[in-house]
C-alpha positions in Angstrom: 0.0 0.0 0.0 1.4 3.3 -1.1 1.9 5.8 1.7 -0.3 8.8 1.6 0.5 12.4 0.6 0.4 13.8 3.8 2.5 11.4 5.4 5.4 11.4 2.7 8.7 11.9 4.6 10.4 15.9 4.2 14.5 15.1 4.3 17.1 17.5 3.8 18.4 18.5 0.7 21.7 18.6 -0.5 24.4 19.5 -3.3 23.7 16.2 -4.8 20.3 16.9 -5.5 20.8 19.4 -7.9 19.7 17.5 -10.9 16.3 16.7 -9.8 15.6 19.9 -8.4 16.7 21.9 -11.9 14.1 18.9 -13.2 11.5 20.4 -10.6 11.8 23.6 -12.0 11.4 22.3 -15.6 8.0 20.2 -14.6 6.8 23.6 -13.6 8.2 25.2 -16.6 10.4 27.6 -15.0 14.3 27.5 -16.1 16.1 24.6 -15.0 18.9 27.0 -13.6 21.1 24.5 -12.4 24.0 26.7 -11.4 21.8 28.8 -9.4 20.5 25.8 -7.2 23.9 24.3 -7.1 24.5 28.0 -5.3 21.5 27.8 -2.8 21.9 24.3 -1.8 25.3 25.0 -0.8 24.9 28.2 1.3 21.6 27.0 2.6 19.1 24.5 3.4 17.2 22.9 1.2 14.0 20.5 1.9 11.6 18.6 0.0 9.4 15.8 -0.7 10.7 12.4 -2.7 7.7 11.4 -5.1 7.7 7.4 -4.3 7.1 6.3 -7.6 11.2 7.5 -8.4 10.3 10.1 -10.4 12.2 13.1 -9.0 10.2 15.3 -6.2 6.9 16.0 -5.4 8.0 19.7 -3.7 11.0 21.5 -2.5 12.5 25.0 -1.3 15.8 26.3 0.3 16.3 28.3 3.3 19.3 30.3 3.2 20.0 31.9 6.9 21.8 35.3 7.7 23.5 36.1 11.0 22.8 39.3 13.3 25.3 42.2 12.2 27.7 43.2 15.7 25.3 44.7 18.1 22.2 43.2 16.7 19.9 40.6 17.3 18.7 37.6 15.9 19.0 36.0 12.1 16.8 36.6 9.3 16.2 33.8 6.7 15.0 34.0 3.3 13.0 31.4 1.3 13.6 30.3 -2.1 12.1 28.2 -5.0 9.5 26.6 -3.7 7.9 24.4 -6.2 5.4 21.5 -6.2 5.2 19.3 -9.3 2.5 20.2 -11.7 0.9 16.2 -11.1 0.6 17.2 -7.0 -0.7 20.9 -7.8 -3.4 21.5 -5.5 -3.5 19.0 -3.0 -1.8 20.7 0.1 1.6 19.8 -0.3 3.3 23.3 -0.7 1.2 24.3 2.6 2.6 21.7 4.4 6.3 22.1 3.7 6.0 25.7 4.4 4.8 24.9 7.6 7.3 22.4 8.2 9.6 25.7 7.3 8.6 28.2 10.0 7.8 25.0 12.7 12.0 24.4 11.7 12.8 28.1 12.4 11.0 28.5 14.8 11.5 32.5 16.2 13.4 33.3 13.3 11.6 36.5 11.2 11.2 35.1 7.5 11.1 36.8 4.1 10.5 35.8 0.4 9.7 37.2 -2.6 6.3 35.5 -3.8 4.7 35.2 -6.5 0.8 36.5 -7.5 -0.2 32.6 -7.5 1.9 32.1 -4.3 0.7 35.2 -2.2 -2.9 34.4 -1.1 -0.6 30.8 1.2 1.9 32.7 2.3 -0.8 36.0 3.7 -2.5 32.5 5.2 0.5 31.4 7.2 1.1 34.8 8.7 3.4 37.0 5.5 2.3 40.4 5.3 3.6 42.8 2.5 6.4 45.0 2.8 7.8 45.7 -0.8 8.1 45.3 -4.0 10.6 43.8 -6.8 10.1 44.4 -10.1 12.1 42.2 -12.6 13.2 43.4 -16.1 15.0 42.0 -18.7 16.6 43.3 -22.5 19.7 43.9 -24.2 21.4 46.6 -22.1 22.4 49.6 -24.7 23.7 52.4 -22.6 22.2 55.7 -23.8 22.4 59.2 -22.5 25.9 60.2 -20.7 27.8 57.6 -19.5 27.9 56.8 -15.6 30.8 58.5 -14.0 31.1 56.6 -10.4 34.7 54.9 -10.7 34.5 50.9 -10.9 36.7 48.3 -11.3 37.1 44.6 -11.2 36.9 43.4 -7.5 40.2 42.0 -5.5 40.8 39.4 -2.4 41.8 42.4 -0.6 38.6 44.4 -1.1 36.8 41.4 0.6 36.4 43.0 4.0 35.3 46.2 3.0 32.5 44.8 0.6 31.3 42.4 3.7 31.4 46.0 5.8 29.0 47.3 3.4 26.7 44.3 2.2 26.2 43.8 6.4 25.2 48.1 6.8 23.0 47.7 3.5 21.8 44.0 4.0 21.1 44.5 8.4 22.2 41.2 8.2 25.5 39.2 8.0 26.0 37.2 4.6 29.8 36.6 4.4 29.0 32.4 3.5 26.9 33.9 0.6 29.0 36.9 -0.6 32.2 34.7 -0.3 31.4 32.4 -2.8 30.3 35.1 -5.5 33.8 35.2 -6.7 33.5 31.9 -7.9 30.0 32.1 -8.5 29.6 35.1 -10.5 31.1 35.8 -14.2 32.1 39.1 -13.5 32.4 40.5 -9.5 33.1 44.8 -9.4 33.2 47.3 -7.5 32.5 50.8 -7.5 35.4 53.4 -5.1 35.8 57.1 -4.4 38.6 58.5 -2.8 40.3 55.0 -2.1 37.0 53.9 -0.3 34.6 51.5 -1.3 31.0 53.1 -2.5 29.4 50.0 -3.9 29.0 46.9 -5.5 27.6 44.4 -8.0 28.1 40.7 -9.6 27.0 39.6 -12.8 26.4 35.5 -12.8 25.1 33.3 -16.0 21.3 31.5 -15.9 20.5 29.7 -18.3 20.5 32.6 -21.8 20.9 35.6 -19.5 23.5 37.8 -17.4 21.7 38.0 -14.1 22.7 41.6 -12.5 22.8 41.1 -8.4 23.3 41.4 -5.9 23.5 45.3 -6.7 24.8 47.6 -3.3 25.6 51.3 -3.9 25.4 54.6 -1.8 23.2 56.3 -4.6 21.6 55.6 -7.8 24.6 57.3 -9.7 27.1 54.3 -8.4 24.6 52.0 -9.5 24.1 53.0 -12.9 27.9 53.1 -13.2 28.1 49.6 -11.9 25.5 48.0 -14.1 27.1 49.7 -17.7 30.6 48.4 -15.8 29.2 44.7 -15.8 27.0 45.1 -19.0 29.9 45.7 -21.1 31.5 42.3 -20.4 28.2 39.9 -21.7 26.6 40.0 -25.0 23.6 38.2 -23.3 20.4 39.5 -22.3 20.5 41.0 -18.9 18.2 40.2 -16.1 17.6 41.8 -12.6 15.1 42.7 -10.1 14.8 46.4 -8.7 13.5 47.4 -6.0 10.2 49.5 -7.1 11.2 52.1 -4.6 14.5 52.8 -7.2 12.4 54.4 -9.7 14.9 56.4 -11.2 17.2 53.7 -12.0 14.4 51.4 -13.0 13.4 54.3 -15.5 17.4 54.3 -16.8 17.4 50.8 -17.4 14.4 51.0 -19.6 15.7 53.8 -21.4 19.0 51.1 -21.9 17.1 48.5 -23.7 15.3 46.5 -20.6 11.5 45.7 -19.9 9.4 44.7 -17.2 8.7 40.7 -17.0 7.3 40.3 -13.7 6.1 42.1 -10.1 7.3 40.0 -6.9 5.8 40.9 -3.8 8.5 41.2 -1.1 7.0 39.7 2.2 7.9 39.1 5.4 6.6 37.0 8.7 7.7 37.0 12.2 8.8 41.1 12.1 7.6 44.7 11.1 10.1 45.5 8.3 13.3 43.9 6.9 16.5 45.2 8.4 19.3 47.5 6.8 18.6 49.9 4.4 16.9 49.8 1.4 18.5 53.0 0.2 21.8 51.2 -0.5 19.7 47.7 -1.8 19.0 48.0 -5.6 19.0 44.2 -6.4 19.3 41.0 -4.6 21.4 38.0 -5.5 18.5 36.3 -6.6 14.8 36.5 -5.3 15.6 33.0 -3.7 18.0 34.5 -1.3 16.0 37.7 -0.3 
């Protein structure tokens, strides 16, 4: 006798399970984005559901956990790519692996970037709204005068002083995360004045696209400078999500070649705002990662 839905075992996910997550994705018709999961399964926590007839998974998400800055409080975690397959749609499963989530964080606040299908679950397990993302994608053609902020390609020695100002921008530590973007990303810059660090940005492949993120600057100006900077090294499409509340630089981009794709609703449970400062936060890693 085949075990129920309900009472199908959640297990931990790892690095090996790469494959059959990127398969998860595809089932739902989303990019298979392999190197991407290969990222979040190693700086975070994946968990999902085997299907027990062998055939990959029946759901699965990560959780990728950030540590208090000095003087703070508490973690934050974000979660990622949840995803049921399209033949369990509708029968409970993504409810019950969220809730297996927060029950496994217990105190923790959470965040996530949901989807319009996904919102009405997450508002029902306690999510409220606190911003918005809005994703846009093109050939990047830089028009108008060209961005004057100073960049250049990032070093081992600027590693400190990028984790100084990812932790004041982010509120939250992410050095096992921003470490590996050296290897992760195609292209990893920074943006100085005056022999001091003002900003900075990665550029990492998916699937046809350049994905632009994570994307910190003091100011709209050092941002633009840092996106032409990594634009100029791809002839891909590029891909990022911007903050809605950066609607100068969301205008730029447009005038550059890029369009809107998609709106993510930026959500959080278990606090009253995210931490940091959104001033300096122009574009996450990925929405997986918050």
């Amino acid at each position: 006798m085949s075990t129920p839905l309900g009472q199908l075992p959640i297990r931990r996910l790892t690095r090996s399970d790469v494959t059959i997550c990127a398969d998860l994705s595809e089932d739902r018709g989303w990019p298979r984005e392999e190197h991407k999961w290969g990222l979040l399964l190693a700086s975070g926590t994946g968990y999902g559901i085997d299907d027990p007839s062998g055939k990959g998974l029946v759901t699965a998400c990560v959780v990728t956990r950030y540590g208090p800055q000095s003087g703070q409080q508490g973690e934050l975690a974000a979660i990622g790519m949840v995803l049921v397959a399209e033949r369990f749609a509708r029968q409970g499963v993504g409810r019950r692996l969220m809730e297996y989530v927060i029950a496994e964080t217990r105190e923790t606040p959470l965040t996530l970037h949901a989807t319009p299908y996904g919102r009405p679950l997450y508002e029902e397990l306690g999510f409220g709204t606190v911003g918005s993302a809005e994703m846009v994608r093109g050939f990047f053609r830089l028009t108008g005068p060209v961005p004057q902020a100073t960049t250049r390609p990032a070093t081992a020695d600027d590693l400190p002083a990028i984790l100084r100002l990812d932790a004041e921008a982010f509120g939250k530590d992410r050095t096992h995360m921003i470490t590996r973007l050296p290897a992760f990303a195609d292209q990893f810059r920074v943006a100085e004045s005056d022999g001091a660090l003002t900003g900075y940005g990665a550029l990492w492949p998916n699937m046809e696209t350049h994905v632009v993120g994570p994307l910190i600057a003091r100011d709209t100006d050092t941002a633009k400078s840092l996106i032409a900077s990594l634009a100029a090294s791809t002839d891909r499409p590029l891909r990022t999500d911007i903050d809605v509340r950066h609607g100068e630089l969301l205008h730029w981009l447009k005038s550059c070649g890029l369009a809107t794709v998609a709106f993510n609703t930026v959500m959080l449970r278990g606090a009253g705002e995210l931490p940091g400062s959104w001033g300096r936060r122009f574009a996450p890693l990925t929405v997986a990662a918050g």
